[in-house]
Structure formats: C-alpha cells, structure tokens
N, C-alpha and C positions, 0 to 999 in steps of 0.2 A: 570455721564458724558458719561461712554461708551455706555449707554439704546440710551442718543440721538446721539452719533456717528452712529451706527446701524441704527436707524431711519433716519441720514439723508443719510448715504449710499443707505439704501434702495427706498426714494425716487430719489435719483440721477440713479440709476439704471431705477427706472420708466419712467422718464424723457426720459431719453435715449431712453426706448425700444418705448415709444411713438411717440419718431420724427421719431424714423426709419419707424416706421408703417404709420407715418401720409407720409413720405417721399418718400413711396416704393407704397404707393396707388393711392398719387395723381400722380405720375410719371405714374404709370399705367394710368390711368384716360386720364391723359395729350396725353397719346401716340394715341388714338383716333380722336383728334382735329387738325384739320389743321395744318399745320405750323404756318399760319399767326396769325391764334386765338392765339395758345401757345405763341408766341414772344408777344403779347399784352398783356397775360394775365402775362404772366412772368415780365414783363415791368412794368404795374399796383401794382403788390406785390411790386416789388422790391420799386417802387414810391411812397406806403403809406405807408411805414414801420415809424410808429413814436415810440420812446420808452420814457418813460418822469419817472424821481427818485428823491425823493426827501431821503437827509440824511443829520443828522448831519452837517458831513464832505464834504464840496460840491465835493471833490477828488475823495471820495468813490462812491456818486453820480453820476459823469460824467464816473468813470472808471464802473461801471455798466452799464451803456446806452451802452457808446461803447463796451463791453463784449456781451451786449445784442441783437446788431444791431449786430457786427460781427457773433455771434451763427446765427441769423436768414438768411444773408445772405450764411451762409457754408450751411444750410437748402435747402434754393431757389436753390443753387449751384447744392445739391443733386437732389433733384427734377428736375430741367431741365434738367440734364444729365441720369437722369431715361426715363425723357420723351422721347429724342431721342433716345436711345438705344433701336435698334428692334432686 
C-alpha cells in the first residue's frame, strides 16, 4: 500500500510540474499576440472546455467534472495573467 502511496505522490507531483510548464510557456507565447487575438483565444478555451465521467456513483462522477473544470479554469486563469504581465 505504501509502494502505491509513493506512486501516486509522485505522479501528482508530475502533474503539477507539467501545468506550471505548460502555464508559464504558453503565457510566454500568448504575450506576443495582440491583445485582441489573446482575449479570442482565451474566450475559445475557456468556451470548449467539456469534461465528461462516468462512475459508479453519479456523485463521484459529477464531483470530478466540476473538480476538473474548476483545475482547468485556475489553469487558463494562470495563463492569461502570464500573458499580460510584461
């Protein structure tokens, strides 16, 4: 039990370090692009995000989606606020 404790620490770890990367690049990226592009492009993400879970427990199911959509929106949150900051 503790082999997968470890295990999933250390993916939760990866996780993390991935969105900051993924977070802190496109923010870079983003700060290039007109204003106008960014607010469309940030607009577009924000507008497809679909997240879809199927469980057992339809509880555990919905409380994932929203878990899921809320991570992604703190995400976009990071990134546009990356992009503006010169």
């Amino acid at each position: 039990m503790k082999s997968l404790e470890d295990r999933l620490d250390r993916v939760a770890i990866r996780q993390i370090v991935g969105e900051v990367m993924l977070s802190t690049s496109l923010g870079l990226v983003l700060r290039s692009v007109p204003d106008a592009l960014r607010r469309e492009l940030m607009r577009e993400l924000r507008a497809n995000v679909h997240v879809d879970a199927s469980a057992p427990d339809s509880g555990d199911a919905e409380r994932f989606v929203l878990e899921t959509e809320e991570r992604f929106d703190r995400l976009l949150d990071q990134i546009e606020h990356l992009s503006r900051t010169k």
